[in-house]
C-alpha positions in Angstrom: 0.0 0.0 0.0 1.6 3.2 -1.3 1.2 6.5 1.3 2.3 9.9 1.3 3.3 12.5 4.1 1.7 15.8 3.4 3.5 18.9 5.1 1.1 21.7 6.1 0.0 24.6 3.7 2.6 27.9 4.7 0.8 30.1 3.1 -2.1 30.5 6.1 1.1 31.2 8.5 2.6 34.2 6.1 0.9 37.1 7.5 2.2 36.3 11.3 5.8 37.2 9.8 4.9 40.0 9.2 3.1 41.2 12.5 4.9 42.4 16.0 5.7 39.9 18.9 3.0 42.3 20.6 0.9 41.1 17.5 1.7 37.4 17.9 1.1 37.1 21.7 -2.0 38.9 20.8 -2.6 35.8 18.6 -1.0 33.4 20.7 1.7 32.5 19.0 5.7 33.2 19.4 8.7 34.4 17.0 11.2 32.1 18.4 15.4 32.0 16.7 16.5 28.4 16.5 19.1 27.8 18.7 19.6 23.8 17.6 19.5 21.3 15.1 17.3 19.6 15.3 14.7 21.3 17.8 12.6 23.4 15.4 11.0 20.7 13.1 9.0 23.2 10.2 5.4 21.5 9.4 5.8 23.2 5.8 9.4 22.4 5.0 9.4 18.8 6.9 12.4 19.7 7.7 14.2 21.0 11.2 15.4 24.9 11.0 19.0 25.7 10.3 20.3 27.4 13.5 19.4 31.4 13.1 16.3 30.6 11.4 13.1 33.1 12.3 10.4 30.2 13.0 6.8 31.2 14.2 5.5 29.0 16.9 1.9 29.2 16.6 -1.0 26.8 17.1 -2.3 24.6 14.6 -6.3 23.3 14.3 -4.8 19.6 12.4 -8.0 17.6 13.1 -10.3 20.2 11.9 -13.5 17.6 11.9 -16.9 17.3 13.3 -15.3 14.4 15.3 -14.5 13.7 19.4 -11.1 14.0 18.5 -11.1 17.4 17.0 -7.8 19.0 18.0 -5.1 21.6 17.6 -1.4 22.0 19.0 1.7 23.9 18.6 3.6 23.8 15.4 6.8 25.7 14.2 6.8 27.2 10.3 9.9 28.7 9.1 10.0 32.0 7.5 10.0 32.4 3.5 9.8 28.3 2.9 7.9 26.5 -0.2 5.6 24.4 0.8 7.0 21.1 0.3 5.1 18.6 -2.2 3.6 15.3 -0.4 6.6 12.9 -0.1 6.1 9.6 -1.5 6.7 6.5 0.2 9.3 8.1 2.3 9.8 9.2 5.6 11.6 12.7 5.9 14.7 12.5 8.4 12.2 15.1 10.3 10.4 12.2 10.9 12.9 9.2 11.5 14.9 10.9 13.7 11.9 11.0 16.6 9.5 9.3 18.8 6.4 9.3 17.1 2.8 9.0 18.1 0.9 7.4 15.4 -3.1 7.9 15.0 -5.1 6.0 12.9 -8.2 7.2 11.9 -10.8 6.5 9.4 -12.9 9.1 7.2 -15.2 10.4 9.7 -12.6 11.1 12.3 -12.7 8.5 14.4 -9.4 7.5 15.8 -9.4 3.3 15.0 -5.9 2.5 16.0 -2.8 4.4 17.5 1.0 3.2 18.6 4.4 4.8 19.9 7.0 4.1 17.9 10.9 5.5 16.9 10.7 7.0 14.1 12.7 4.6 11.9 10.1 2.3 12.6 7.5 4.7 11.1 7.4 3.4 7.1 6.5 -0.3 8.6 3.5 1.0 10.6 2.3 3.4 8.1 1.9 -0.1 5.8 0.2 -1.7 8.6 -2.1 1.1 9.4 -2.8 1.2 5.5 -3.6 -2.2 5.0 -6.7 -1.9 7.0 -9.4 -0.3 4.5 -11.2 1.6 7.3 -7.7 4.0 7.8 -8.2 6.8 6.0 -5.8 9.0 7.4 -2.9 8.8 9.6 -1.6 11.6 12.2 2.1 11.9 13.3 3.2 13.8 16.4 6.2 13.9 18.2 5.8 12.0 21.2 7.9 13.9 23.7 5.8 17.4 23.4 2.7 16.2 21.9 3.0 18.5 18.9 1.3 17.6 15.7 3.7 17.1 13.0 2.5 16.1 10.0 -0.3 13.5 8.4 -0.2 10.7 5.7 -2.8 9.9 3.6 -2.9 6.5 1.3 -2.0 7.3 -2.1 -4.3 5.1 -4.8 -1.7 3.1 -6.7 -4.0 3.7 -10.0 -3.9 7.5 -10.0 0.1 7.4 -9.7 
């Protein structure tokens, strides 16, 4: 079963670059400088911010469904990144490199299966989740902080 890892959309997070810290507090988020690699992982870029990068910590609604599970959570976008096409089949080092909380759910948002893994491990489980027809879409966050980092969808073979 072939899946892809969709990044978020940057373009919704543009304006906050633009606005004050008085601005972002106002909106409850944060211009933070990274100050390691890895430590900022960017939701757009799937990848973690070079040291000296501007990154906007912000919250994030990722499970924007008339479902229980319904949720938001923090997420860091770098400044001036493209969004980053869906990655095929692959995990991004963003990924691998964590402790990962998996969430299975299928098409109306019901969570139907969920694991903690190391990221290495994630390509395996992301077949296994797939192989059940009920998973529709699969939620990764980083296990440590909770934060949502990114989803996977299954990709139809036939429209490859």
């Amino acid at each position: 079963m072939t899946y892809q890892i969709h990044p978020i959309d940057g373009t919704e997070f543009a304006p906050l670059f633009e606005m004050s810290d008085d601005e972002l507090a106002a909106n409850g988020a944060r211009r933070v400088t990274a100050d390691s690699k890895p430590g900022f992982p960017c939701r757009v870029s799937l990848q973690d911010a070079e040291i000296g990068d501007t990154v906007i910590l912000t919250n994030y609604r990722h499970l924007d469904m008339n479902s229980p599970y319904a949720a938001s959570h923090a997420v860091y976008v770098r400044k001036g990144v493209a969004a980053t096409a869906p990655v095929v089949q692959d995990v991004p080092d963003m990924l691998a490199s964590r402790l990962i909380s998996v969430r299975a759910f299928d098409a109306e948002g019901m969570m139907k299966d969920a694991d903690i893994m190391d990221g290495a491990d994630l390509d395996d489980a992301l077949h296994r989740f797939f192989a059940d027809p009920q998973i529709d879409f699969v939620d990764m966050h980083f296990a440590k902080r909770g934060c949502f980092a990114a989803r996977a969808t299954r990709l139809d073979d036939r429209k490859r």
